[in-house]
C-alpha positions in Angstrom: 20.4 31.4 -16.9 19.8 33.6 -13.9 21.7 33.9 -10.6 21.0 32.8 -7.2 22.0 34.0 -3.5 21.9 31.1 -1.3 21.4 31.8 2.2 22.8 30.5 5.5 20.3 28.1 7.2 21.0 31.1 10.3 18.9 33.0 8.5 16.2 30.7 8.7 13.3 33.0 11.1 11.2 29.9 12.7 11.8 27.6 14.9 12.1 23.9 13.6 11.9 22.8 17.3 8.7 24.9 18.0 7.3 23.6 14.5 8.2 20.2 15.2 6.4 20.0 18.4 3.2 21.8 17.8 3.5 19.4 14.3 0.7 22.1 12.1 3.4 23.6 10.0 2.4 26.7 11.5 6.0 28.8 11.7 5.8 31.7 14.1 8.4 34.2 13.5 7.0 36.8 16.6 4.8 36.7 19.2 1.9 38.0 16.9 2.8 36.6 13.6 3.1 33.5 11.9 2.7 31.9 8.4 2.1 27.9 7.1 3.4 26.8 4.0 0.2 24.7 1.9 2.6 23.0 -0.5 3.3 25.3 -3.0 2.7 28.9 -1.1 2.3 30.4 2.2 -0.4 32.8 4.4 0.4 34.3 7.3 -1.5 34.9 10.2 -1.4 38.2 12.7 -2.2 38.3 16.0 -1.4 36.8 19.0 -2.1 32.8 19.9 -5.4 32.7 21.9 -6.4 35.9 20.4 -10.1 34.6 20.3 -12.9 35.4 17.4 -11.6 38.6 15.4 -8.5 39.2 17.2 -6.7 38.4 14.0 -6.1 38.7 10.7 -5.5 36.4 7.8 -3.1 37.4 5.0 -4.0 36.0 1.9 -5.8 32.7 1.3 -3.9 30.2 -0.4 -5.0 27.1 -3.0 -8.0 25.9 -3.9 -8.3 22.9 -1.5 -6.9 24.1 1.4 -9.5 25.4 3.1 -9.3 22.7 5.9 -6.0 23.5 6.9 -6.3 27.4 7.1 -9.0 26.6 9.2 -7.4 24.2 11.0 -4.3 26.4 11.8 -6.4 28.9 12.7 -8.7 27.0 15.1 -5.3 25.8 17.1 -3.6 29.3 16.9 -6.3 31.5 17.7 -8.9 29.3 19.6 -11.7 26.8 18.5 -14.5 28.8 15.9 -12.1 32.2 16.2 -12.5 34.6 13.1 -10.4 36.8 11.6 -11.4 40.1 11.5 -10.6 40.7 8.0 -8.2 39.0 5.4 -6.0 41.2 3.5 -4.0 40.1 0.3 -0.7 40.9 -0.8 -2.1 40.4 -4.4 -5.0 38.3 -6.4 -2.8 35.6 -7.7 -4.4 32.1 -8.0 -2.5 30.5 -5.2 -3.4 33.0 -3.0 -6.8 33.4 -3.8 -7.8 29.5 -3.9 -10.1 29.9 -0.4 -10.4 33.4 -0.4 -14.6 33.3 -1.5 -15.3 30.4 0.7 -13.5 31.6 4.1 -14.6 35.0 3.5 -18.2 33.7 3.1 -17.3 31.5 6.5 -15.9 33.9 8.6 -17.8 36.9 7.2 -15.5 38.8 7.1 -14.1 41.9 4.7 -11.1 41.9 1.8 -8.7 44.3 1.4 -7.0 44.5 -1.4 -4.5 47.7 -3.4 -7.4 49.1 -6.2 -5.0 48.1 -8.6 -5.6 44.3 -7.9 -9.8 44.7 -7.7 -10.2 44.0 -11.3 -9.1 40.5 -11.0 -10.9 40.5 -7.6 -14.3 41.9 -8.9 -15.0 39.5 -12.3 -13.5 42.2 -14.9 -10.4 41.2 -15.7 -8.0 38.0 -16.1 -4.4 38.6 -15.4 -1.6 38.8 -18.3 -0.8 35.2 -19.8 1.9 33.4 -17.5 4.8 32.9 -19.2 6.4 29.3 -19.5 9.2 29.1 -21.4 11.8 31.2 -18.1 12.8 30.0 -15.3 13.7 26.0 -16.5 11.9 24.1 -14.3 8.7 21.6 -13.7 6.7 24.5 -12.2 7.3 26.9 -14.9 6.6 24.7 -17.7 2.9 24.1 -16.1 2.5 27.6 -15.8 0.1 28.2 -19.0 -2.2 25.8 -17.3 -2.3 27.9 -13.9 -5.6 29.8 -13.8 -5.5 33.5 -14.2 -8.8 34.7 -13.3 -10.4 36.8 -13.0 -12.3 36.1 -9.2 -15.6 37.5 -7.9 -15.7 38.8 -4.5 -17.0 42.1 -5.2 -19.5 42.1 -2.1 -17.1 41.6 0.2 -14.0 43.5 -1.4 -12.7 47.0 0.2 -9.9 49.4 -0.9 -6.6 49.6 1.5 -7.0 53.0 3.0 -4.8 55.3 0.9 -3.3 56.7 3.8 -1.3 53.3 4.2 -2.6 52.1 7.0 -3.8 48.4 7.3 -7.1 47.5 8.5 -7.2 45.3 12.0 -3.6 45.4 12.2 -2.5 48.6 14.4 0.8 49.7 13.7 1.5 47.9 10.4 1.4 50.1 7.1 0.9 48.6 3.1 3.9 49.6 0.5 2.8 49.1 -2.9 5.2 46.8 -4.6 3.8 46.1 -8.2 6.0 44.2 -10.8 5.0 40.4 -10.0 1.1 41.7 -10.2 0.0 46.1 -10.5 -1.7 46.1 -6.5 1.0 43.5 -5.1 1.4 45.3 -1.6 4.6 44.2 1.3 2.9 45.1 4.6 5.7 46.4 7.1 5.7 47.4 10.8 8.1 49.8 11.5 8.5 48.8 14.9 10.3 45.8 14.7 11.1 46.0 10.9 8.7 43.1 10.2 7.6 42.6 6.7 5.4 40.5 5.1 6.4 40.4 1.6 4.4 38.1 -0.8 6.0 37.4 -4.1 7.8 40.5 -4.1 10.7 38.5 -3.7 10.7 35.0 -2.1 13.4 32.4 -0.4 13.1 29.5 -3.0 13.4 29.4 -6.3 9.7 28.8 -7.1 10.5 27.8 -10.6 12.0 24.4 -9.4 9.4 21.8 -8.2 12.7 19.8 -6.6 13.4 23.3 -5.0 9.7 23.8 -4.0 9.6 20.2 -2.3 12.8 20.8 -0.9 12.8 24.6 0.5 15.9 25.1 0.4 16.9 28.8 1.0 17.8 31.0 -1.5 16.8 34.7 -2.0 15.5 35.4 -5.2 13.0 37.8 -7.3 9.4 36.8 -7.9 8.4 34.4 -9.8 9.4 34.5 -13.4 6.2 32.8 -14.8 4.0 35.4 -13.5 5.8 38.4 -13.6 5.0 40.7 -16.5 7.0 44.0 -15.6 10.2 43.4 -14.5 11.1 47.2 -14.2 8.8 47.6 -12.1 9.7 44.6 -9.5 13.4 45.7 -9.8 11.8 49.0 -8.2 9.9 46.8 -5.8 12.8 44.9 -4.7 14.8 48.1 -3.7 12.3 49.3 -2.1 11.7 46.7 0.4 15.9 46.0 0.3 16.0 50.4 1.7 13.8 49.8 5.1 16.4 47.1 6.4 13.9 43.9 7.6 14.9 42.1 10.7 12.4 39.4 9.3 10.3 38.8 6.8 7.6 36.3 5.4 7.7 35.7 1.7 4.9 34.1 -0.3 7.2 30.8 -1.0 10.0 29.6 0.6 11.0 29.6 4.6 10.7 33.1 6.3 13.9 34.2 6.9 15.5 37.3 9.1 18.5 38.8 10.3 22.1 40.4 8.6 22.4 37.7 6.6 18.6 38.2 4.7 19.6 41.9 4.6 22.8 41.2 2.7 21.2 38.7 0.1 18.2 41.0 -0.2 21.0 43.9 -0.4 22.6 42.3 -3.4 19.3 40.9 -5.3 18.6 44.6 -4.9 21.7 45.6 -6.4 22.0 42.9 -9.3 18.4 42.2 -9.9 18.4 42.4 -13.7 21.2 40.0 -13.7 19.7 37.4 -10.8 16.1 38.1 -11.0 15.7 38.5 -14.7 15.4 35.5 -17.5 17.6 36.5 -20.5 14.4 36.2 -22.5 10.8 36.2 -22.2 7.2 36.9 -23.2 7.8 40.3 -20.9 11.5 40.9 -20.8 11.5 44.1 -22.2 7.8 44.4 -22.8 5.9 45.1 -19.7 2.2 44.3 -19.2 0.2 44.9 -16.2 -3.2 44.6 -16.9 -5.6 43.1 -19.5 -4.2 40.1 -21.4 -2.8 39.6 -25.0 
C-alpha cells in the first residue's frame, strides 16, 4: 500500500468565505486566477474578474456534461457572453477534455496543447489502457470503463510555442511534465511562483471516491489508474518540487499554497517511489507512453 502526506487545512489556497458567498464553487487563489472543481476534476481560469470577451484564458475543459457550468463560471467571473481567448490543456485526459470540442466550437477559439499530447487530440491515437487493479478504491476499480480516446479537434488544435511561452497568458511559461500522460505540461509564473499543475501531482487521493467526495487534503502523485511511466512522473514531481510554489492549482483536490505545500511536495519529491508508486501494476516497471497494448 502506498503512503500519504496529509496536509494542514493552512495550506488550503482559497478562501471558503469568499466561495461561500459568491456560492459558484469558483476558488480564486490570486487576483487573476482561479479554478472550480466539476465533481471529479478541476479547470482553472486566468485573467482578471470583469476581464470582458477574450481577456482570459480557460485551462483545460473538464467532463462531458459540464459544459453549463464552465460557462456559467465564466459568464459571472469574466462578464456576461465573455470568451476566452484561447483554452490551453495541461494534457488530453478524458476528464479534461469532456467540453473541450463543444466550447471551443462556442467560443471559437484556439487549443494548445504539448505535440506530444496531439495524437490523442487529432483522432490518431487512444491513450495506454488504465490500469485498475492500484490504488484500492471505487474510482480505480471503474477505471477500465473510463474512455481513453482518442478526440478530434484537429482544426482547432496548435502546438505550445517551443520557446515556453504560453499563448494569452503574458508572463506565464509551460514545463513539460510527462509521466501521468507524454505532453502533460505544469504552467508556472515566475513572478509569484504560481503553478498550475494538472495531474502532475494533486491534493486528494483521487483513487478514493470517499476521498473525492470529501476533499480532504493530502499531497500525493498522479493518479495511479492512468499513469503508465512512473519514472518519468518521479522526474516530473521533482521538477515542479525544485521551483519552490507559493501556490498551486492541481487537477483534483483543493489548491493549496504556502511552506507547508512546499514541504509535502518536498517529501513526495523525495520518497515518490515509496508514496506515489503501487507496489504492483500493469506499468510498475514497464513504462508505456503512447499507443496501447
Amino acid at each position: 500500500m502506498t503512503g500519504q502526506i496529509e496536509l494542514p487545512q493552512a495550506a488550503r489556497a482559497d478562501d471558503p468565505r469568499r466561495d461561500a458567498m459568491r456560492n459558484d464553487g469558483v476558488m480564486e487563489v490570486s487576483p487573476d486566477l482561479a479554478c472550480k472543481r466539476l465533481a471529479i476534476v478541476n479547470v482553472a481560469f486566468y485573467g482578471p474578474p470583469r476581464a470582458g470577451d477574450r481577456g482570459w484564458v480557460l485551462i483545460d475543459a473538464g467532463l462531458v456534461g459540464t459544459r453549463h457550468l464552465i460557462v456559467g463560471a465564466a459568464a459571472r467571473r469574466f462578464g456576461r457572453g465573455a470568451r476566452p481567448s484561447a483554452i490551453v490543456l495541461t494534457h488530453g485526459h478524458f476528464d479534461h477534455v469532456g467540453e473541450l470540442g463543444p466550447l471551443a466550437q462556442q467560443w471559437d477559439v484556439p487549443i494548445y496543447a504539448h505535440r506530444a499530447e496531439h495524437p490523442y487530440l487529432n483522432g490518431t491515437s487512444p491513450y495506454p489502457p488504465a490500469d485498475p487493479a492500484v490504488g484500492g478504491g471505487l474510482m480505480a476499480w471503474g477505471a477500465a470503463l473510463y474512455p481513453r480516446g482518442p478526440i478530434n479537434v484537429r482544426p482547432r488544435l496548435r502546438e505550445l510555442p517551443r520557446d515556453g511561452t504560453v499563448p494569452e497568458m503574458p508572463g506565464w511559461s509551460w514545463i513539460h511534465t510527462p509521466g501521468h500522460a507524454p505532453g502533460h505540461v505544469s504552467l508556472w509564473r515566475a513572478a509569484d511562483r504560481a503553478l498550475v499543475a494538472g495531474d502532475a501531482f494533486v491534493t486528494t487521493r483521487q483513487e478514493s471516491a470517499y476521498a473525492v467526495l470529501t476533499q480532504g487534503l493530502e499531497m500525493h502523485g498522479p493518479p495511479q489508474y492512468f499513469t503508465p511511466d512512473w519514472a518519468a512522473a518521479a522526474r516530473s514531481v521533482r521538477l515542479l518540487a525544485d521551483l519552490r510554489p507559493e501556490v498551486a492549482i492541481t487537477g483534483h483536490g483543493r489548491p493549496v499554497r504556502g511552506p507547508k505545500m512546499r514541504e509535502a511536495l518536498d517529501r513526495l519529491a523525495r520518497d515518490f517511489m515509496a508514496i506515489a508508486v503501487p507496489r504492483r501494476g500493469r506499468y510498475v516497471g514497464r513504462p508505456q507512453t503512447e499507443g496501447s497494448s
